[in-house]
C-alpha positions in Angstrom: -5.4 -15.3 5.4 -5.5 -13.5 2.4 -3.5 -10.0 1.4 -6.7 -7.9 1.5 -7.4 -9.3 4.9 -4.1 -8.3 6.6 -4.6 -4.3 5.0 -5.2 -2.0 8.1 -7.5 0.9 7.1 -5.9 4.3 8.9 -3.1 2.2 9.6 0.2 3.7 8.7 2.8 1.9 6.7 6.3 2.6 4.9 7.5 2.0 1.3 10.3 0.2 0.8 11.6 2.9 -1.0 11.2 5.0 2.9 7.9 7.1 2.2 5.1 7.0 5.0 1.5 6.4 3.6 -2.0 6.1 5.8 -4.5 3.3 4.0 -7.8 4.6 3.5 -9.5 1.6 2.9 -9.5 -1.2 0.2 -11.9 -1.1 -2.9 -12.7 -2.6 -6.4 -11.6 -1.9 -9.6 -14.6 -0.6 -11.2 -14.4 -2.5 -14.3 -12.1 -5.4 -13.5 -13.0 -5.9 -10.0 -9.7 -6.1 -9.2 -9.0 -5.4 -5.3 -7.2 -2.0 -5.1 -5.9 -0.5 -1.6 -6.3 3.7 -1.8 -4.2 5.0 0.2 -2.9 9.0 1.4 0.7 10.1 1.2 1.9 11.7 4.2 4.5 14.0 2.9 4.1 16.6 0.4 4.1 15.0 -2.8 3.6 17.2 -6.2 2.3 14.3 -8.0 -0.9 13.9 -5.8 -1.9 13.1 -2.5 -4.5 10.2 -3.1 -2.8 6.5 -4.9 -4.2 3.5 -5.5 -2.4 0.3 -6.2 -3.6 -3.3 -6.5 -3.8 -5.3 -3.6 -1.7 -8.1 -5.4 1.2 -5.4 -5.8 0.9 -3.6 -2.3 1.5 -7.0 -0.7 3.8 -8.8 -2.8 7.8 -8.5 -1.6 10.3 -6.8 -3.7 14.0 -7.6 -3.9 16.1 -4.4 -2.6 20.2 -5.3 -2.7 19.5 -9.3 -2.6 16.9 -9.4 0.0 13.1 -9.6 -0.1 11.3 -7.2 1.5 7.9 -5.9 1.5 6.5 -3.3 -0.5 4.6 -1.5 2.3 5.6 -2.3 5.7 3.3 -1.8 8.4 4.2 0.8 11.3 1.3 1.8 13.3 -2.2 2.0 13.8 
């Protein structure tokens, strides 16, 4: 199963780092063609509501204090 495959549009997942974000849906790169998940923060964010992120890097695991974790972990649909 691949990474793009296992992305829940409207689903709700968390940052490792503890943020809550909703997936709107995953897309291309409009020159590289790279897969990209778009997705909403849910909190009030002065940077900007709307990110985007490859789906390489919103799957891959990240090591927080010696352990492995996900970068987004899913929560809800």
């Amino acid at each position: 199963m691949s990474a793009e495959s296992e992305i829940v549009p409207g689903a709700i997942y968390q940052h490792y780092k503890g943020k809550p974000y909703r997936v709107i849906g995953v897309g291309k790169h409009s020159e590289s063609l790279e897969d990209v998940v778009l997705y909403e923060a849910l909190y009030d964010n002065p940077l900007g509501r709307l990110w985007c992120r490859p789906v390489k890097m919103w799957a891959e695991l990240v090591e927080v204090d010696g352990t492995k974790v996900p970068r987004f972990k899913f929560l809800y649909k």
